[in-house]
N, C-alpha and C positions, 0 to 999 in steps of 0.2 A: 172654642173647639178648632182643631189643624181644619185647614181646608180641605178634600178630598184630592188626591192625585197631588199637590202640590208640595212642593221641597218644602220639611219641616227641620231638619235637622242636620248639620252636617259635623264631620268627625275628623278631625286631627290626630295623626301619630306625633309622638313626641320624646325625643329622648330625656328633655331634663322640663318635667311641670312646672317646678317652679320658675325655673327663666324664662318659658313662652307668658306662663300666667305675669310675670313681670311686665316682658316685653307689650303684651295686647294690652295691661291697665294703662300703663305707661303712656303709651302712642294714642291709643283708642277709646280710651274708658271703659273699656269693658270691665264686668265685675263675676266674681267668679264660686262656686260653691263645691270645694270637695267630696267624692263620694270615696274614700279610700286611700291609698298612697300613689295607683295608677289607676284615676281618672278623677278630672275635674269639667264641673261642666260653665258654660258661659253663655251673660246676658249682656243685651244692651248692644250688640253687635249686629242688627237688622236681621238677623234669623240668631236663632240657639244653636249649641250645638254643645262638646265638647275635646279636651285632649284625655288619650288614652296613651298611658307608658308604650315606647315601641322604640327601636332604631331606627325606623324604616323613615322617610320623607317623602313631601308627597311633589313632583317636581315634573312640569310641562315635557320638557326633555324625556323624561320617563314614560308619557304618554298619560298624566294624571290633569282631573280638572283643574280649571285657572278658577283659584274664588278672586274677584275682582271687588274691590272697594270704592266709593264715592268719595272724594275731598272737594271743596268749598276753595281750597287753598292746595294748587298740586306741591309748590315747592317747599311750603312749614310741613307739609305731610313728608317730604323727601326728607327734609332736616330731621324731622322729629324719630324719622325712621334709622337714619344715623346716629343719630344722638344716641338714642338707646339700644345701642349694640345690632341693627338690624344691618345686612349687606345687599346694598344693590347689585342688582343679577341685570338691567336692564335700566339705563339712565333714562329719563325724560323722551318721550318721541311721540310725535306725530301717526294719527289715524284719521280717515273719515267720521266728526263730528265730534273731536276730543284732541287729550292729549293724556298720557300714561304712562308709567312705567314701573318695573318688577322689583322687590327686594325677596331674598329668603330671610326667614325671622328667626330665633337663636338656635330651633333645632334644626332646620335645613328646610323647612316649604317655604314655597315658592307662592306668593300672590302679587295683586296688582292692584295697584289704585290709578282712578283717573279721574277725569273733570271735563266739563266741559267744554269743547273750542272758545266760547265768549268769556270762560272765566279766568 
């Protein structure tokens, strides 16, 4: 059962489902379960959530949440994010007790992955 008060779900617009669903098996493993032609929902990604057909993108700039990612490995996360059609929006950089940085994924959000300073 969800936790009370706690983030259970969160929701992606997206102009083309099949390319982000592409783009997140691809890089992340996530796995995915259609409800329709616009919307797909997704597992395997440290919360649920889904993408919903839309134009719209969801981007820091714009004043939208940052969903941030964990990696083990920041720079095969940066390759593997290029590899498959992803665009860094923010190279590699320095923070207090890390290091991160931003791509948008094929339909135009904006997230982050980082790692830890010692890894």
């Amino acid at each position: 059962m969800p936790a009370h008060h706690k983030i259970d779900y969160v929701e992606f617009s997206t102009s083309d489902i099949p390319a982000s669903k592409a783009f997140f098996e691809c890089v992340f493993g996530w796995t995915f379960e259609d409800f329709g032609a616009e919307y797909t929902a997704f597992a395997n990604a440290g919360i649920e959530g889904g993408f919903f057909a839309n134009n719209a993108y969801s981007r820091t700039a714009h004043g939208s949440a940052l969903i941030v990612l964990f990696s083990n490995d920041l720079e095969q996360s940066y390759a593997d994010i290029v590899a498959a059609g992803g665009t860094i929006s923010r190279p590699i950089f320095t923070f207090p007790g890390g290091r991160r940085f931003h791509f948008f994924e094929p339909s135009g959000n904006e997230l982050a992955i980082w790692s830890d300073v010692s890894l």
